[in-house]
Steps between C-alpha positions, in 0.01 A plus 500: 500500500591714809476901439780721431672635863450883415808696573437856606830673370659839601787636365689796366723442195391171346454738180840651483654178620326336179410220733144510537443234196740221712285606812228391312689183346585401862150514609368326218720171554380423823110573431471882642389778364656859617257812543543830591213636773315767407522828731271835497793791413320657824568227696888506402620769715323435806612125491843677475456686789351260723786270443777738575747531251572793301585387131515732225440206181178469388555124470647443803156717681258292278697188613420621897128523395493230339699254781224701786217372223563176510596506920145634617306246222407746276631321227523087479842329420658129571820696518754748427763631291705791594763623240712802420840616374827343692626883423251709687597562875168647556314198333668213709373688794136519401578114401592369776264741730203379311627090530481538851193722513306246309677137665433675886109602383351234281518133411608583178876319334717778375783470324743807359780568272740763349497496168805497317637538128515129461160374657346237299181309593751186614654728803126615613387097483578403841339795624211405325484194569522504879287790560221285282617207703383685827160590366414195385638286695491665870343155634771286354763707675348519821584110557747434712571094521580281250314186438562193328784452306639751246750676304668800457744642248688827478659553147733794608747736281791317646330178703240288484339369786285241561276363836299215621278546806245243601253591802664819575865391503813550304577154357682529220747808320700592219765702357618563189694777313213608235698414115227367268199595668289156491819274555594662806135476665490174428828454639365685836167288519690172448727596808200604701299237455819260573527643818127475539467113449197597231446520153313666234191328529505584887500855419097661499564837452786676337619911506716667327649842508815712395606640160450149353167456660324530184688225287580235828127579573381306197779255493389362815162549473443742774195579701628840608671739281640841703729790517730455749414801682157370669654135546808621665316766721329166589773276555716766696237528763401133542863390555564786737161419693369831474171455260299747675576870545745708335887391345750644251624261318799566280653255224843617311510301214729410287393771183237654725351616829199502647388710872166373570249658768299174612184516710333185642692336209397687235713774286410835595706736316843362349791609288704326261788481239825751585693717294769278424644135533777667772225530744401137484622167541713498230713716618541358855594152217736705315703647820511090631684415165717778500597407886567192421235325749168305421187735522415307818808591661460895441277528808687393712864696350270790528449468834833520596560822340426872506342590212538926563862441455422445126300767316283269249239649232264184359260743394631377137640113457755702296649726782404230784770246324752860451448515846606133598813526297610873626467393853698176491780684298532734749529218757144448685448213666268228295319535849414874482437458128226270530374680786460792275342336206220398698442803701519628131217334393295521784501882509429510133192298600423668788512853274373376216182310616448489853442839530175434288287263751406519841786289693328274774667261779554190451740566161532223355811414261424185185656376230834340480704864581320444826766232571780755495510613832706811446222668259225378791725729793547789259138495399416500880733764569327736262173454591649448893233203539601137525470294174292195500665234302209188488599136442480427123513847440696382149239341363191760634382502138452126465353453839232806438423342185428141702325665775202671262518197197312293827223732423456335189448118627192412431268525831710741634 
């Protein structure tokens, strides 16, 4: 049995949040154990000091010594765990300070998060899971060509997704809207492998990932099990032929988002969820129905229109849809409207989590709200880079999760 990964966690709040027990319930499901480095009191203000911030929270300064600890290898971790209250201005500084402090000076995963009333050991899994993921699995996520032939699935909030590749190529895909959870990935692998002139039996390696991972995972037997945040960090770069040196990758989902810093293919620091549903996906669905037009065709409308002629608030799903039907009773073009809604929910992505990693050229844009070209120009316009939009950047869970299950052929 392999060790526990030993998470080094500093935080400020996890007491008065009365989430330190579901920090410790996250941890525990995916085999790692969370510890808190000792420091000398002496040794607390001059690691404050040295680093340059001037806090006032006793937390937030042991937090500093602690993150400069575990930087110059005075104290041994597999990785770490930043936390502290969403509230505290002055926290989410130190938070994100110390993220980059410790990504840009060691080898060591870190994850963070802002604690909120509501956190339960289910919203820190991901986390968890991926920043285990790196440490144990750095070697598996270094590859970068597929061998053999293999599977991928992606059992998403509102698709699922499924991919054959054999010897480094896309043979096979499928798409399905995600209803009962096992029907409709066995609905996407029959299509795929359809497509793919293969069966079952051909398949030697399978990978799943998504929020169904868990239950497809065993249904099918898989060899590779993962969040969706290491496999898609993965896939993104691979498809976009950029597998060494430094990415953004950015995924708006359908309930969630994720803004992932990738180096050499590998997650470096990364953000995920959103406030709301009206700064996702769903929203961009709900303004397509209330158009009139296909979700596919809302691109395209977009991009015929001006979305500054419509003020727009997605910040909440509530107000977003408010929005939509104030400004198409006071006469905006369905043009400018859709324009709006997804400049909408880009900036609320763009506020809410990109300002939290380190945004490196090439950006790359996944997932299926990739395909709607008027959220890939307003993105772009906000960050005033180009957007790169890979092929099969629908299915960049699936095809992550084919790419490393090869690792898992036997003589590989």
């Amino acid at each position: 049995m392999s060790r526990k990964v030993r998470v080094a966690q500093l935080s400020c709040g996890p007491e008065y949040s009365g989430v330190q027990k579901e920090i410790y319930d996250a941890a525990e499901s995916v085999d790692a154990e969370i510890f808190f480095p000792d420091i000398a009191l002496a040794d607390v203000e001059r690691a404050v000091d040295a680093f340059g911030l001037d806090v006032r929270s006793a937390d937030l300064k042991l937090m500093i010594a602690r993150g400069k600890a575990l930087v110059e290898g005075k104290v041994d971790a597999d990785g770490v765990f930043i936390g502290t209250c969403f509230r505290c201005a002055e926290a989410a500084i130190v938070r994100n300070e110390l993220r980059r402090y410790i990504h840009e000076n060691s080898r060591l995963p870190v994850v963070s998060y802002s604690f909120t009333e509501r956190t339960t050991s289910g919203t820190l899994l991901t986390r968890m899971e991926a920043l285990t993921t790196i440490a144990r699995r750095r070697a598996l996520l270094a590859r970068e060509e597929q061998t053999g032939i293999t599977m991928g699935v992606d059992s998403g909030s509102s698709t699922t997704k499924a991919v054959v590749m054999k010897d480094n190529e896309i043979v096979g895909t499928g798409w399905h809207p995600t209803t009962e959870v096992i029907k409709s990935a066995e609905s996407a692998v029959a299509d795929a492998l359809e497509m793919a002139g293969l069966t079952r039996e051909d398949i030697r390696a399978i990978g799943t990932t998504g929020y169904g991972r868990f239950l497809i995972g065993k249904h099918f037997g898989a060899d590779l099990i993962q969040e969706e945040l290491t496999v898609n960090s993965k896939g993104a770069v691979y498809l976009a032929g950029h597998q060494q040196g430094s990415a953004t990758v950015i995924d708006i989902g359908g309930m969630d988002n994720k803004a992932i810093s990738v180096i050499d293919g590998i997650p470096g620091t990364f953000t995920m969820g959103g406030i709301c549903a009206g700064a996702s996906g769903r929203f961009l669905e709900m303004t397509a129905k209330r158009l009139g037009v296909d979700i596919t065709e809302l691109g395209p409308l977009a991009m015929k229109g001006m979305g500054k002629n419509v003020p727009m608030n997605s910040y909440c799903i509530v107000f977003g849809t408010q929005s939509l039907v104030n400004a198409l009773a006071a006469g905006s073009s369905r043009e400018d409207v859709a324009a709006a809604a997804c400049h909408s929910v880009a900036e609320q992505v763009f506020e809410q989590q990109l300002q939290e990693i380190d945004i490196k050229e090439p950006v790359i844009m996944v997932g299926g709200t990739s395909l709607i070209e008027g959220l890939v120009y307003a993105m772009g316009q906000l960050l005033q880079t180009e957007i790169v939009v890979p092929p099969h950047s629908q299915y960049i869970g699936a095809v992550g999760s084919a790419l490393l299950a090869s690792g898992f052929i036997e003589g590989e």
